[in-house]
C-alpha positions as CSV (number, residue, x, y, z in Angstrom):
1,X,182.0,156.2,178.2
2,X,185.0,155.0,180.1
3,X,182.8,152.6,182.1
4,X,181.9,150.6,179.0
5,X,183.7,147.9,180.2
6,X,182.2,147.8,183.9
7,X,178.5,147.7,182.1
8,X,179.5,145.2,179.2
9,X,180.6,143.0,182.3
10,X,177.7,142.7,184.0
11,X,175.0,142.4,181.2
12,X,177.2,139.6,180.9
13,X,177.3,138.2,184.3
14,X,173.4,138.5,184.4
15,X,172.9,137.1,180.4
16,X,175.2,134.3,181.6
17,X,172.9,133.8,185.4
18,X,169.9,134.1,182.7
19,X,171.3,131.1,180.6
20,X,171.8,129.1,183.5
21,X,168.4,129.8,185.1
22,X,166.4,129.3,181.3
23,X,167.8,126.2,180.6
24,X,168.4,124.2,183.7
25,X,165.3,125.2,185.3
26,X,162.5,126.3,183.0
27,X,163.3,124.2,179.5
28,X,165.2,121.5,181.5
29,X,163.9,119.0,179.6
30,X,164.1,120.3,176.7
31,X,167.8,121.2,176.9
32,X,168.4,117.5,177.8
33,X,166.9,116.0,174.6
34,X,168.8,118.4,172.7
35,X,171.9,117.2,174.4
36,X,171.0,114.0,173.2
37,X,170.2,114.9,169.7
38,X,173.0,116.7,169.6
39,X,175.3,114.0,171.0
40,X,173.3,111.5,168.3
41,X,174.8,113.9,165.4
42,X,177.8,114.4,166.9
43,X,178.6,111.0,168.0
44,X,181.4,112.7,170.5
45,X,181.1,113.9,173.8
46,X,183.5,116.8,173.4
47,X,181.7,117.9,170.4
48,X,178.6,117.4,171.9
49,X,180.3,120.0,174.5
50,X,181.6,122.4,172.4
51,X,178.4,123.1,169.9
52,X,176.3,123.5,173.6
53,X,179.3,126.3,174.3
54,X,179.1,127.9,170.9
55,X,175.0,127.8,171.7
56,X,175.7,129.3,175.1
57,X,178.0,131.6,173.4
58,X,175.3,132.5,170.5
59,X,172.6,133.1,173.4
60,X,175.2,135.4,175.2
61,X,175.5,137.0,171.8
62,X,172.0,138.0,171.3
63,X,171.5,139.4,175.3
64,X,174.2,141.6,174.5
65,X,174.0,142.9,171.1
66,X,169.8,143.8,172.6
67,X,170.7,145.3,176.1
68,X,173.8,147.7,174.1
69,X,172.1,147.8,170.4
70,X,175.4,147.1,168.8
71,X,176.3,143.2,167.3
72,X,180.2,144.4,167.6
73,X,179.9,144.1,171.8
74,X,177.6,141.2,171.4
75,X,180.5,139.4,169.7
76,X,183.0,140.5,171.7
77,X,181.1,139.5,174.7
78,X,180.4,136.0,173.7
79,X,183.9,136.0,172.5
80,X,185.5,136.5,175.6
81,X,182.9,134.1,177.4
82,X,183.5,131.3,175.0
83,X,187.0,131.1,175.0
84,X,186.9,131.2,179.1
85,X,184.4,128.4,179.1
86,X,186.4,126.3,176.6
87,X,189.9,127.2,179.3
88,X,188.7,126.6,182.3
89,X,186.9,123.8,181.4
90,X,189.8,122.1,180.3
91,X,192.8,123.0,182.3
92,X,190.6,123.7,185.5
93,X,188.4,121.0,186.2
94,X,186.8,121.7,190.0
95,X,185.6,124.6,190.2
96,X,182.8,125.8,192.5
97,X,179.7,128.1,191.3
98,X,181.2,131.2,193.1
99,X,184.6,130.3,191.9
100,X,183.1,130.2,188.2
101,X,181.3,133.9,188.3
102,X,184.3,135.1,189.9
103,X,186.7,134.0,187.1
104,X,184.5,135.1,184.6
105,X,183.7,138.4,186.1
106,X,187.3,139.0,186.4
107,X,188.7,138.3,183.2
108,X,186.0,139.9,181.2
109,X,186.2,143.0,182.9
110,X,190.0,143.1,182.1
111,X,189.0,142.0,178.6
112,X,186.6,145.2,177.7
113,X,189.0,147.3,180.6
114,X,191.4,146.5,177.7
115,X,188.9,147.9,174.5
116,X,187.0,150.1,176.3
117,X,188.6,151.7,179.5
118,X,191.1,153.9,178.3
């Protein structure tokens, strides 16, 4: 059981390379008209940006809660993943792809090292 945390981390890591691979390649254009719907009900661009995070976070939710059968990881999980989106994004603005995972990966492992690693 103590490596939880190691597991959690990369269900997470592969949920969030799933994401990015389902939507920016395969429903593509999809995902960009619901952008624009979304922007067209929002009628803000940081809106627009935080309900496709809380999406991304709900999507993240569902991987997890299936691959471990429990909803409380799944919420953790897209927790943890939400709130490093929503920092990064806004007091790290360049970051490269590897940089991304790598920040991620990092912090959520100290996150569920924290719940679930002692």
């Amino acid at each position: 059981m103590n490596l939880l945390w190691f597991y959690v981390a990369i269900v997470l890591a592969i949920s969030d390379l799933l994401h990015t691979t389902l939507m920016w390649k395969v429903l593509n254009n999809f995902y960009i008209l619901l952008g624009g719907l979304i922007q067209q009900s929002t009628h803000s661009t940081w809106q627009t940006w935080v309900v496709h995070e809380i999406m991304e976070a709900g999507f993240h939710f569902v991987v997890v809660s299936i691959v471990f059968l429990n909803p409380t990881i799944g919420i953790l999980a897209a927790l943890i993943h939400f709130v490093i989106d929503v920092t990064h994004t806004v007091f790290i603005r360049d970051m490269g792809e590897l940089e991304h995972r790598a920040l991620h990966f990092a912090v959520e492992s100290i996150f569920f090292i924290l719940l679930f690693g002692f």
